[in-house]
C-alpha positions in Angstrom: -3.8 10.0 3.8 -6.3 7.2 3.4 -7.6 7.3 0.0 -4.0 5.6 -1.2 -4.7 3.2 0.9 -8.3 2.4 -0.5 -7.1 3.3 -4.2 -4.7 0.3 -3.8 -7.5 -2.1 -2.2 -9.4 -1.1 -5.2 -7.2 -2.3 -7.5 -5.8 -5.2 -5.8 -8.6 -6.9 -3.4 -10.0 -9.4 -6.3 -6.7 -10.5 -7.2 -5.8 -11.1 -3.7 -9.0 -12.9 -2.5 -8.5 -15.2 -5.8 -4.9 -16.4 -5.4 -3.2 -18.9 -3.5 -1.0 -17.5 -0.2 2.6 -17.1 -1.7 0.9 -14.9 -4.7 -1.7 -13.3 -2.5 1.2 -12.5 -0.2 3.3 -10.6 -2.7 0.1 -8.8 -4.3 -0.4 -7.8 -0.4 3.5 -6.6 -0.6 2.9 -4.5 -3.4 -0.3 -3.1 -1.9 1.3 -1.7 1.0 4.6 -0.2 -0.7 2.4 1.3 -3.2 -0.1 2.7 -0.5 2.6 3.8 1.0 4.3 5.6 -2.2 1.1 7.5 -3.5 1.1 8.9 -0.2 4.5 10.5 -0.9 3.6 11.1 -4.2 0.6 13.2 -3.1 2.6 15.1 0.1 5.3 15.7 -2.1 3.2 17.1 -5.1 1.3 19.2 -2.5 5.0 21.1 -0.9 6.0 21.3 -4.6 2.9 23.3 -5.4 2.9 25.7 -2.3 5.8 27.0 -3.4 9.6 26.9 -5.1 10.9 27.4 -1.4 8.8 23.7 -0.9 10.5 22.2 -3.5 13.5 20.5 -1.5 11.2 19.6 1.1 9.1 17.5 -1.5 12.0 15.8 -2.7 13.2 15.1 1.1 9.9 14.0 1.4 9.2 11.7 -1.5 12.9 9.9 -1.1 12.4 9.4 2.8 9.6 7.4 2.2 11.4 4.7 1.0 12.9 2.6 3.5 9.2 2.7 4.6 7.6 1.1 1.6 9.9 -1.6 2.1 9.1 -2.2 5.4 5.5 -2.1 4.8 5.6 -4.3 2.1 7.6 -6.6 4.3 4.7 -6.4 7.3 1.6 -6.4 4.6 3.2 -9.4 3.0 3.8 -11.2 5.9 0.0 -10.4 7.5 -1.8 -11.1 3.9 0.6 -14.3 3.9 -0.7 -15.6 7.2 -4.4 -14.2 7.0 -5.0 -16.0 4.0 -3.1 -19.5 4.8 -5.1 -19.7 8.5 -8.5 -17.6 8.3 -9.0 -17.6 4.2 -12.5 -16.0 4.4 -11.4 -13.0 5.9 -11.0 -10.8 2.8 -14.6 -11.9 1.9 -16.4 -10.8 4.9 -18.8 -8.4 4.2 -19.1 -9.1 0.6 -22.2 -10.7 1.2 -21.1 -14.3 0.7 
């Protein structure tokens, strides 16, 4: 369920670090919807290969986590948003800066 999650970071972290809070705040947006849609992805591809019985469940599954990306893209934007605008340096702690 994590590696999403660190898949996205990946990809993202350097352009997040690098722009200013509005941009940084959408990128953050699009981090956690997408987090949160290869996670689908992956449960649903997982039901749809145990079986053609799992194959309603796996579209159930992949189309209920929707409303969620949108939240989570909501509450990722808003926390990049205000991370960046009042403590800039977090995303670079630990990068040996």
């Amino acid at each position: 369920i994590a590696l999403p999650g660190v898949i996205v970071c990946l990809l993202l972290h350097k352009y997040i670090i690098s722009s200013p809070p509005k941009t940084a705040a959408i990128l953050g947006g699009i981090a956690g919807a997408a987090s949160i849609a290869l996670t689908a992805v992956m449960v649903s591809f997982s039901l749809a290969l145990s079986g053609d019985e799992f194959f309603t469940a796996a579209k159930l599954a992949l189309l209920s986590h929707i409303p969620i990306m949108l939240v989570e893209a909501f509450v990722t934007a808003a926390a990049v948003f205000l991370l960046v605008r009042v403590k800039p340096d977090f995303f670079t702690q630990g990068e040996g800066k």
